[in-house]
C-alpha positions as a Python dict, from the first residue, in 0.01 Angstrom:
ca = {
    (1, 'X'): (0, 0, 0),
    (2, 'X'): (268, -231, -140),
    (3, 'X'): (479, -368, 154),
    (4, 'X'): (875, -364, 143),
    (5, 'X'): (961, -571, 449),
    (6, 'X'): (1001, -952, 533),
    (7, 'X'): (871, -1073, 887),
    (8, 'X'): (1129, -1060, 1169),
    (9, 'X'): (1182, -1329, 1408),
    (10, 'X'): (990, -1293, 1718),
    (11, 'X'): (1300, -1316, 1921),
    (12, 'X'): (1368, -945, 1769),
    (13, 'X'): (1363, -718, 2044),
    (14, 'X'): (1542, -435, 1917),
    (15, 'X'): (1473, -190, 1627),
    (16, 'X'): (1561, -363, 1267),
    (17, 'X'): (1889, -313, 1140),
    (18, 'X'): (1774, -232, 798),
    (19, 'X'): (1507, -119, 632),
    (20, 'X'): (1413, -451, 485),
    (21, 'X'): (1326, -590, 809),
    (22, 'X'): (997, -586, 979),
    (23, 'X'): (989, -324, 1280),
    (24, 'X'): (918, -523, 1623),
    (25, 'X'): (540, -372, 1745),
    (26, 'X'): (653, -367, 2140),
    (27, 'X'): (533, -5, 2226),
    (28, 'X'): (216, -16, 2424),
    (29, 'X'): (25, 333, 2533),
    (30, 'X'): (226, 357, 2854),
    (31, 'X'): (568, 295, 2698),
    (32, 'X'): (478, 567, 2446),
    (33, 'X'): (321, 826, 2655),
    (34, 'X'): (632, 807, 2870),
    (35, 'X'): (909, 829, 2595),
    (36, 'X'): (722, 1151, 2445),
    (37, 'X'): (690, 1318, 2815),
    (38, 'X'): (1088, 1266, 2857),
    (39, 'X'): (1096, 1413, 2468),
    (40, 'X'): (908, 1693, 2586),
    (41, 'X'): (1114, 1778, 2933),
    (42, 'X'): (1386, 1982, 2783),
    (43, 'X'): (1551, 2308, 2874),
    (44, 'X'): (1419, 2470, 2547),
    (45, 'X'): (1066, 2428, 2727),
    (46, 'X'): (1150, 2677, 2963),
    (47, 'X'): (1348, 2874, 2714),
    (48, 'X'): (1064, 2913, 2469),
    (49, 'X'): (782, 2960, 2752),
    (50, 'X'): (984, 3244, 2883),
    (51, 'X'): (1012, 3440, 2522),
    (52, 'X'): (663, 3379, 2527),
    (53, 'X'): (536, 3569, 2833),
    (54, 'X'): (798, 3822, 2691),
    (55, 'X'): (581, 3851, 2403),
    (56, 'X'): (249, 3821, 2551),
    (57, 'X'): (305, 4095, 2829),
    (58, 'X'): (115, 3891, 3110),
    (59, 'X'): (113, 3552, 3316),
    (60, 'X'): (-229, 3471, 3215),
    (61, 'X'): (-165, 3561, 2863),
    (62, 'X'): (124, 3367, 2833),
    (63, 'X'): (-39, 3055, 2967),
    (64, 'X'): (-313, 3057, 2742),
    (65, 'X'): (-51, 3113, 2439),
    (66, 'X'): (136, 2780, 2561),
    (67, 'X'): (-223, 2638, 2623),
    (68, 'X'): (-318, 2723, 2240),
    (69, 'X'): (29, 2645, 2083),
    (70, 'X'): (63, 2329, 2234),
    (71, 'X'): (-253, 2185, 2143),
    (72, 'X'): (-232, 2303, 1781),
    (73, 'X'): (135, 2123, 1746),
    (74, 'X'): (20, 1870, 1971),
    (75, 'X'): (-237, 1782, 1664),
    (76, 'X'): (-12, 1758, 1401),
    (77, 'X'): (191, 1563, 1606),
    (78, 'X'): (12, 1281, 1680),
    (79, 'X'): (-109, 1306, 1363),
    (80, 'X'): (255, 1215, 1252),
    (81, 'X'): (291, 969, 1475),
    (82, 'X'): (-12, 791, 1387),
    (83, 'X'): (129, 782, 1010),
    (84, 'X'): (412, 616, 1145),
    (85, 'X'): (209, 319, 1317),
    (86, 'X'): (-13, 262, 1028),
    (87, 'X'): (263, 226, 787),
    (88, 'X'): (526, 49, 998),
    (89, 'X'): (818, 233, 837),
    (90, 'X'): (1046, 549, 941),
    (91, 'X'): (924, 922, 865),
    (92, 'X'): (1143, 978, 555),
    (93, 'X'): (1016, 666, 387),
    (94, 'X'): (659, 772, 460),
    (95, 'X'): (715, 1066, 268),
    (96, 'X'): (734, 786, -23),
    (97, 'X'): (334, 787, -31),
    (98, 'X'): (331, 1159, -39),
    (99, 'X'): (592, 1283, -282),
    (100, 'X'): (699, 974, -478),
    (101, 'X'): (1032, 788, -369),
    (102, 'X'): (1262, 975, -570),
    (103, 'X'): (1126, 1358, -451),
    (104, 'X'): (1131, 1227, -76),
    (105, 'X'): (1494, 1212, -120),
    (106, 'X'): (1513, 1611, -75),
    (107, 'X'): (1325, 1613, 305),
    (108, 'X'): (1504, 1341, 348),
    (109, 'X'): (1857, 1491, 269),
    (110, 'X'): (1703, 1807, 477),
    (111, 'X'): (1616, 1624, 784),
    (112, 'X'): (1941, 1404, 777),
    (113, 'X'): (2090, 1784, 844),
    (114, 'X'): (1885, 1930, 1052),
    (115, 'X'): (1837, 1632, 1326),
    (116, 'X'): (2261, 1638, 1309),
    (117, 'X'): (2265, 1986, 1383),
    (118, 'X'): (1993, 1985, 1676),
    (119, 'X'): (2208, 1716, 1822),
    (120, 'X'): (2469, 1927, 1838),
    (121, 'X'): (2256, 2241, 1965),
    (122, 'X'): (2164, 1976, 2257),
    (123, 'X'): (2519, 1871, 2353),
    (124, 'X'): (2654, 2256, 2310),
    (125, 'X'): (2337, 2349, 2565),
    (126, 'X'): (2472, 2037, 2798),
    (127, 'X'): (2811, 2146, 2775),
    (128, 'X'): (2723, 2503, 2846),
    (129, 'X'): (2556, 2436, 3115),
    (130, 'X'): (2746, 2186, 3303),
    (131, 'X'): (3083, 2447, 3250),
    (132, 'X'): (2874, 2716, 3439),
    (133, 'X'): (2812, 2479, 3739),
    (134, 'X'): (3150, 2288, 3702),
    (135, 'X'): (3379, 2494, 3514),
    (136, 'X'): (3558, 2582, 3193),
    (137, 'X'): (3806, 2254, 3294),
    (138, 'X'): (3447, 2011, 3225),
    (139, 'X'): (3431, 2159, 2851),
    (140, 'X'): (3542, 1846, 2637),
    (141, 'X'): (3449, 1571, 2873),
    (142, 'X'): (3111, 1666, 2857),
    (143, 'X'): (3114, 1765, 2493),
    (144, 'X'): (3279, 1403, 2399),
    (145, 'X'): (3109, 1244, 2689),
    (146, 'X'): (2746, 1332, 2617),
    (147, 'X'): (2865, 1242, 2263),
    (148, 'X'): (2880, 887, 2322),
    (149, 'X'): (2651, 822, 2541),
    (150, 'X'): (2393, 1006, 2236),
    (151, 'X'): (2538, 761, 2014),
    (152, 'X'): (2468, 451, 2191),
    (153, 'X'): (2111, 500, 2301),
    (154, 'X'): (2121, 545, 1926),
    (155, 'X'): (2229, 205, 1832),
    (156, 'X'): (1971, 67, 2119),
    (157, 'X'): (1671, 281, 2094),
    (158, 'X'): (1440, 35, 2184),
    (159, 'X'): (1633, -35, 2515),
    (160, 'X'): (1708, 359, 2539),
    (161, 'X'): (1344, 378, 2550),
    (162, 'X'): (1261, 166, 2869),
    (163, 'X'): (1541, 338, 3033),
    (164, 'X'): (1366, 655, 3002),
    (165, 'X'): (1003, 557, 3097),
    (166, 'X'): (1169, 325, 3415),
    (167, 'X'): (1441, 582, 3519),
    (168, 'X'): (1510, 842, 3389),
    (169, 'X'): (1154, 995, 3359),
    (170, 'X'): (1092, 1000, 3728),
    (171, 'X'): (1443, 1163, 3796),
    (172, 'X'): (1357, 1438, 3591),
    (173, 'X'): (995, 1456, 3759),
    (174, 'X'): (1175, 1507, 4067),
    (175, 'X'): (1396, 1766, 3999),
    (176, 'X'): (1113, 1976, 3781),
    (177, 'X'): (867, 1955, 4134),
    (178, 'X'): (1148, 2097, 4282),
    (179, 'X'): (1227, 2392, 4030),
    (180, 'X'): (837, 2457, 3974),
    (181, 'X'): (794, 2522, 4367),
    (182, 'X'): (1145, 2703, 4409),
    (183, 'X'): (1039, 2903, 4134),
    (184, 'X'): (682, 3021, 4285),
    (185, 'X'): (829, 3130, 4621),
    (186, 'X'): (1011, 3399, 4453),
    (187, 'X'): (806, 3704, 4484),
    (188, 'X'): (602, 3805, 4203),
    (189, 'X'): (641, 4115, 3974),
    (190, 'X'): (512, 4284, 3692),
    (191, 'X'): (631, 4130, 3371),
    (192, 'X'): (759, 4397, 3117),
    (193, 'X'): (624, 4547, 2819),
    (194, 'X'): (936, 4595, 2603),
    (195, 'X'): (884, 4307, 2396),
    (196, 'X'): (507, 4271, 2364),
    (197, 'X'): (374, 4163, 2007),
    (198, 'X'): (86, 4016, 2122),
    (199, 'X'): (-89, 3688, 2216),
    (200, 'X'): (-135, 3499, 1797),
    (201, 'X'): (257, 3557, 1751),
    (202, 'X'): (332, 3376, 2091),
    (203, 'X'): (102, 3125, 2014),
    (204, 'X'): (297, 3080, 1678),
    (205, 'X'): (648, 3021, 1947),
    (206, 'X'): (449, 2781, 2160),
    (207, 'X'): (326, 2554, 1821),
    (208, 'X'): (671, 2567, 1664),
    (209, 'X'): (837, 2377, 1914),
    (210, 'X'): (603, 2106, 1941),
    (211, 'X'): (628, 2037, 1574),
    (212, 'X'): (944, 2077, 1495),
    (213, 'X'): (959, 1691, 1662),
    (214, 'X'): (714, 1584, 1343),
    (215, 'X'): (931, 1445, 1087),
    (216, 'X'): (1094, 1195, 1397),
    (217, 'X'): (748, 1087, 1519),
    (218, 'X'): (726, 821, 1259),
    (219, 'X'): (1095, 666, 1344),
    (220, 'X'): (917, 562, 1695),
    (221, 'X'): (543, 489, 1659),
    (222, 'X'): (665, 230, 1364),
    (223, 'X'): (672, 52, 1703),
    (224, 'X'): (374, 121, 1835),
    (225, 'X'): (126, -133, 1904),
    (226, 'X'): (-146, 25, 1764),
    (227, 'X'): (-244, 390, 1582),
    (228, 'X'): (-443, 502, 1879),
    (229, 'X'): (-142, 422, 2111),
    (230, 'X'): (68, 621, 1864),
    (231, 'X'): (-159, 948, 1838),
    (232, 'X'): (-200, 933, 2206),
    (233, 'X'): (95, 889, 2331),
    (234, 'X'): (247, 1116, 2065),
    (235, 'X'): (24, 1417, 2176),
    (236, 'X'): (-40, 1378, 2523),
    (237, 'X'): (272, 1294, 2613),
    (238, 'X'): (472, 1523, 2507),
    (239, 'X'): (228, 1799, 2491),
    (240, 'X'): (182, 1787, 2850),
    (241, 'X'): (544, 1786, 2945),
    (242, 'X'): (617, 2092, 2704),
    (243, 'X'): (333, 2264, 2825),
    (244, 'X'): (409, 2190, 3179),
    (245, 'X'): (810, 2339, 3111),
    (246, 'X'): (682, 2593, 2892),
    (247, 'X'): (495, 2729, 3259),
    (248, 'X'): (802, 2710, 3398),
    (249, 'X'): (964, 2917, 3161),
    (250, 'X'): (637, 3167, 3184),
    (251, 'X'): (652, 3171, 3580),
    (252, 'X'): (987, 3270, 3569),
    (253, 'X'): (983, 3518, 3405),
    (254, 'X'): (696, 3652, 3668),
    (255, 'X'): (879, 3577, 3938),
    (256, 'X'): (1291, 3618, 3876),
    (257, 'X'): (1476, 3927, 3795),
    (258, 'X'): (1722, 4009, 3564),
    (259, 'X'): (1802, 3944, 3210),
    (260, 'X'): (1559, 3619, 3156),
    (261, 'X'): (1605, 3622, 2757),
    (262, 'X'): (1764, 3310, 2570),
    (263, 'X'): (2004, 3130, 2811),
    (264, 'X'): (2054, 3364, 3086),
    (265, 'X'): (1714, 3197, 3252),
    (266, 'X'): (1917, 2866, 3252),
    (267, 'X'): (2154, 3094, 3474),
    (268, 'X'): (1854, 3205, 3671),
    (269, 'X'): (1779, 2911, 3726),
    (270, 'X'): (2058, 2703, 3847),
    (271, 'X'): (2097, 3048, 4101),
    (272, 'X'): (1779, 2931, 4346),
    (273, 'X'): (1905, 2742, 4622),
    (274, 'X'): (1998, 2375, 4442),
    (275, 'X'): (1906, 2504, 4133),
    (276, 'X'): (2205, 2354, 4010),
    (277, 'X'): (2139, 2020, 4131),
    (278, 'X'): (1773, 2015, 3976),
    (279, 'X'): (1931, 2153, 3642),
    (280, 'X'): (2160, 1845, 3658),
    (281, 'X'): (1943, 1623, 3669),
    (282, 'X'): (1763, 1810, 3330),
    (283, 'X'): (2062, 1841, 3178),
    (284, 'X'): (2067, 1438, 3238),
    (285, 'X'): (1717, 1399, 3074),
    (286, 'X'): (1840, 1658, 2759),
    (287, 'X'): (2042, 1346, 2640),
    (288, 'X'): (1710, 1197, 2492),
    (289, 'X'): (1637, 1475, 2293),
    (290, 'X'): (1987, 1461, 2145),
    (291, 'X'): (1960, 1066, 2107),
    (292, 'X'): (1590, 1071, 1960),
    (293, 'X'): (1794, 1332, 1642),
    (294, 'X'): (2061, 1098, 1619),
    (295, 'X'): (1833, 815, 1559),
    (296, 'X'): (1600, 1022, 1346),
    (297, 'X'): (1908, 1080, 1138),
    (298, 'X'): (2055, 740, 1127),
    (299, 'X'): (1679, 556, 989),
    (300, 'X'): (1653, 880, 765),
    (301, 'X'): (1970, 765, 582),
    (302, 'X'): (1760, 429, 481),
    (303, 'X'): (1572, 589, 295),
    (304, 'X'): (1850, 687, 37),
    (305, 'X'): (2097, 350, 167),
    (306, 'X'): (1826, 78, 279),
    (307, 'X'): (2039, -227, 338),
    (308, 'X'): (2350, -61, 503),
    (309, 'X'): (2348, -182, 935),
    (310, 'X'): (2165, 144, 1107),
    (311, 'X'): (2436, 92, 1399),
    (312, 'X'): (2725, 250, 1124),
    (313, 'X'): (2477, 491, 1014),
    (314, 'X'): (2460, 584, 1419),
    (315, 'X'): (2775, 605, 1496),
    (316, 'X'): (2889, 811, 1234),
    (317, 'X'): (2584, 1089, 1312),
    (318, 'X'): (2725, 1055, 1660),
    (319, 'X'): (3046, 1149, 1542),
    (320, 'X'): (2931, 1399, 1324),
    (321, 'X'): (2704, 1585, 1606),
    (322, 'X'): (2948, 1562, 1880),
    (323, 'X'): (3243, 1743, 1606),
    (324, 'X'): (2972, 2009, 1509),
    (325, 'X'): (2947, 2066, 1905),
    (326, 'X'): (3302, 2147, 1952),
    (327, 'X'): (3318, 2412, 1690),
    (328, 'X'): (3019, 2569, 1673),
    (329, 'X'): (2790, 2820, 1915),
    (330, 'X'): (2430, 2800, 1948),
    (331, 'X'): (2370, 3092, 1795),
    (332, 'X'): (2575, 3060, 1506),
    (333, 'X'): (2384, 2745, 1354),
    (334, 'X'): (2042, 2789, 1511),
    (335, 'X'): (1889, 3072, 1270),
    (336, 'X'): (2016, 2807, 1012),
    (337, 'X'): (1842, 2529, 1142),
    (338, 'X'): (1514, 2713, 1176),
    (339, 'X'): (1526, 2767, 835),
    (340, 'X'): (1528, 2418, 752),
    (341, 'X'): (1265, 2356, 994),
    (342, 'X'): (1050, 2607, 763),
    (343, 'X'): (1035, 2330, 542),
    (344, 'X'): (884, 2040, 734),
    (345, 'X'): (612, 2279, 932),
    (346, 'X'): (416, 2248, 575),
    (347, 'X'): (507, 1919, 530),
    (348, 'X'): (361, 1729, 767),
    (349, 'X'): (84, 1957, 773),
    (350, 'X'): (32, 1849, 445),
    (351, 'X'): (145, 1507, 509),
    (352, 'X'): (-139, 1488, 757),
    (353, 'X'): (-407, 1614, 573),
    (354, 'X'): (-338, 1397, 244),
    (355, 'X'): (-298, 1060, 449),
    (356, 'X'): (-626, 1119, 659),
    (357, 'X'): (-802, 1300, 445),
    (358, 'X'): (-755, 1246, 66),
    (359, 'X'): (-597, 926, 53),
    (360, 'X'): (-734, 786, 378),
    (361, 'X'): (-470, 574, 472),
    (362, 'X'): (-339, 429, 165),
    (363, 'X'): (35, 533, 56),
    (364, 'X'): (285, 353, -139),
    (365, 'X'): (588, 359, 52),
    (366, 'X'): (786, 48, -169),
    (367, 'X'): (1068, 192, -390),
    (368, 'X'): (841, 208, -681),
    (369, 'X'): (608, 481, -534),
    (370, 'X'): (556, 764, -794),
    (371, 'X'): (590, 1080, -788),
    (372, 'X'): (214, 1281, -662),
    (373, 'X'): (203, 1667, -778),
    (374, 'X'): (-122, 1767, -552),
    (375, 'X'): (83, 1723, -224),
    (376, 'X'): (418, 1810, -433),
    (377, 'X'): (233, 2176, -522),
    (378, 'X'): (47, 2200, -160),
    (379, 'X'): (408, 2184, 27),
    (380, 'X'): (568, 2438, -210),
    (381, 'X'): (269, 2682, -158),
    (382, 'X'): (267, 2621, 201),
    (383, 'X'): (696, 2670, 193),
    (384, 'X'): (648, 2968, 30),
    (385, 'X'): (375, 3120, 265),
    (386, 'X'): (595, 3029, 568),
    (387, 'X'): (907, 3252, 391),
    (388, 'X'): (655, 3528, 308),
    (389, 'X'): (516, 3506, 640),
    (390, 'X'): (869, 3539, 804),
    (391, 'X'): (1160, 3519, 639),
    (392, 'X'): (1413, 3455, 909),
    (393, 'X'): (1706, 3607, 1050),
    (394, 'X'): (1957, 3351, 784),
    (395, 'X'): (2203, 3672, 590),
    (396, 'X'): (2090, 3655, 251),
    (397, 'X'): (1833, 3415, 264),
    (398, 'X'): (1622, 3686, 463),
    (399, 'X'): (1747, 3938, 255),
    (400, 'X'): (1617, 3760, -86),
    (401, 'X'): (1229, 3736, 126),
    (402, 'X'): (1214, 4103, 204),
    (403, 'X'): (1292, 4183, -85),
    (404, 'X'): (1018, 3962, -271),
    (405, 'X'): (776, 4057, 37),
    (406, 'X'): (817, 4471, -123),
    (407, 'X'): (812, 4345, -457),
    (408, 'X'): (489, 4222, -443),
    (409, 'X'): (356, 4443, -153),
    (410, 'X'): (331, 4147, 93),
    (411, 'X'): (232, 4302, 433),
    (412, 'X'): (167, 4021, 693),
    (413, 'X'): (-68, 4062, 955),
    (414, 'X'): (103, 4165, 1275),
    (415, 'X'): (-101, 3831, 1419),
    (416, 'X'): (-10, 3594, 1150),
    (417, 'X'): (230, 3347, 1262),
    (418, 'X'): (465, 3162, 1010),
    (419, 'X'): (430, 2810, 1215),
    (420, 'X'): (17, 2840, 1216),
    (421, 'X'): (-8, 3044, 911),
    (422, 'X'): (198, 2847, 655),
    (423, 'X'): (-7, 2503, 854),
    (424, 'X'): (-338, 2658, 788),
    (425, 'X'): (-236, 2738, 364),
    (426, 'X'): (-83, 2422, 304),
    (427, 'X'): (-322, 2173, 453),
    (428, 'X'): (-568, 2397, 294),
    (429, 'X'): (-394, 2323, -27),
    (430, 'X'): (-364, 1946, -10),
    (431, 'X'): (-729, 1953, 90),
    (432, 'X'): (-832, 2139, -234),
    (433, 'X'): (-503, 2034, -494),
    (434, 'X'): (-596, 1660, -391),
    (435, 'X'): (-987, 1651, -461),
    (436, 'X'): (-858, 1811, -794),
    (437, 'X'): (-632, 1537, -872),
    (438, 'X'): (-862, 1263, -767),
    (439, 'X'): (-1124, 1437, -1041),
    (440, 'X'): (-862, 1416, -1283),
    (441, 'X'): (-857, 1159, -1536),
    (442, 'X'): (-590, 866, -1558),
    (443, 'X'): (-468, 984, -1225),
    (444, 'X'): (-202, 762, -1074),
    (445, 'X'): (-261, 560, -747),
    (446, 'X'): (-142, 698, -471),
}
């Protein structure tokens, strides 16, 4: 691999300011493990877990779809994250080795948008939230509050970090205990049958959310100490704190009544007896997930704009997120955001499979790195499958799919999943596409 960066002082205790500068290696397993556990406490945990018991039909079936889901993602995540720690650079410039420098440009571009847009999705779910326990009166000091406070954790991550592991983490613990037990002592019911699918589709829910946080993995475990560190912490730690919130979401649904789809379980929820005060306290912890998309988006940026000072870059996301929050609903922009999710599911599964597999480690991530058709073609085929898999809910978009899916007399399987499915075909493909290429003759370094 040819190196871009010059060595840092060793007074540098925060992340570099450019990309030009050598990323400080301060994460140890611990610090790691605890950052992705506060990642994975979030209030689409529940959310998620909950639409999958829907799907499954039953408690024990909706555990063991979380149980499947989150080790799959887990996998890939880690995976990500290990990438990250062996090349010392964010996840957009790792895509250098994979694609070429120029071609990375378009994930790039696509996960600048994306991470902006969750960040908004997270303050607009804060927001929400904190109006139904406070009122409509807390609206824009939340919005603009949880705003800032994204933006500078942003421009200190490193620090933002050891905040979470050494506070904020074991607030949050507290306040889940508290939900998980309130939640039990409800009496248990039946859980109904309207919108069973079956257990592979729910699986496919559970996976999606743990990778959708693959293309920021790479922006953190630069730090990491070591690639074991990184995979472990990476996969562990969140996986067990999604899984664990997922539950929640699946008890719930077993034990509380009413309309438990989308948000209304948040309003579930905060109904128990200090429900509220224990969804505070998450609603606290939900400014990490917000922070770790502004950062994600701010180090994206270097890989088109290397040498401009990552704390602009972070305030303007901040700016940009926080605006996007005050106009928009979750609904209108989260379809949209899936769909650009679609593309990074077969990315980084191909990602993955190319770095371990085919070119075992060795990617040119310097500004020079070429352009690599096997992993090029294995992303498009695995982009493709996800759309023919499930085209979304996006007007037009999902339109043009359905329309190519009865063209061509594309029937999925009722237990094909897009998140697994399109994972299993591309990986497949950079497996097969890159033991062609390195066959081929003349074939450019990777």
């Amino acid at each position: 691999m040819t190196s871009t960066f010059t060595q840092a002082p060793e007074r540098h205790v925060e992340a570099p300011l450019t990309l030009t500068d050598q990323p400080p290696r301060t994460l140890g397993l611990w610090a790691q493990t605890a950052m992705w556990a506060s990642f994975g406490i979030t209030l689409f945990g529940p959310l998620t877990g909950a639409l999958v018991a829907l799907s499954v039909g039953s408690l024990s079936g909706g555990l063991l779809a979380c149980a499947i889901g989150t080790v799959i993602g887990a996998a890939l995540l880690g995976g990500a994250a290990a990438i990250g720690a062996k090349l010392g650079t964010p996840s957009m410039v790792c895509l250098r080795g994979l694609l070429g420098r120029r071609v990375s440009i378009l994930p790039t571009v696509l996960n600048i948008g994306q991470d902006v847009g969750w960040a908004a999705m997270e303050i607009i779910v804060i927001t929400g939230a904190a109006v139904t326990i406070l009122g409509d009166a807390w609206r824009w000091p939340f919005i603009i509050g949880a705003g800032a406070l994204t933006t500078i954790m942003a421009i200190r991550p490193l620090g933002s970090v050891t905040i979470l592991r050494r506070i904020m983490l074991w607030l949050v613990l507290a306040g889940s205990v508290y939900l998980f037990i309130m939640v039990l002592r409800q009496p248990a019911h039946p859980i109904p049958q309207d919108s069973v699918i079956g257990l592979w589709p729910a699986v496919d829910l559970a996976a999606a959310q743990v990778v959708s946080f693959a293309p920021l993995a790479a922006d953190y475990s630069r730090h990491s100490k070591t690639t074991r560190n990184a995979f472990t912490g990476a996969s562990f730690g969140y996986g067990i704190a999604i899984f664990a919130y997922y539950c929640l979401g699946v008890f719930a649904v077993g034990h509380l009544t009413g309309d438990l789809s989308g948000t209304h379980l948040l309003a579930a929820l905060m109904a128990l007896p200090a429900g509220a005060i224990a969804l505070a306290l998450l609603l606290f912890d939900e400014l990490d997930d917000a922070f770790a998309d502004v950062y994600s988006a701010t180090v994206s940026v270097h890989n088109i704009a290397p040498r401009v000072d990552r704390r602009i870059i972070a305030v303007v996301m901040g700016i940009c997120s926080t605006a996007l929050a005050s106009v928009l609903s979750f609904d209108q922009y989260e379809s949209f955001l899936y769909l650009i999710g679609s593309a990074f599911v077969p990315l980084f599964a191909v990602a993955v499979v190319d770095f371990f597999l085919v070119s075992h480690g060795h990617w040119n991530t310097s500004p020079d790195a070429r352009f690599r058709w096997a992993p090029a073609v294995a992303w498009a085929i695995g982009f493709l499958s996800y759309q023919l898999i499930y085209p979304g809910t996006v007007p037009g978009w999902s339109d043009m799919w359905s329309s190519v899916q009865a063209l061509f007399g594309v029937h999925p399987p009722a237990w094909l999943g897009s998140t697994v499915g399109s994972m299993v075909i591309a990986g497949a493909a950079a497996w097969i596409l890159g033991a062609i290429a390195a066959r081929l003759p003349g074939r450019a370094a990777g």
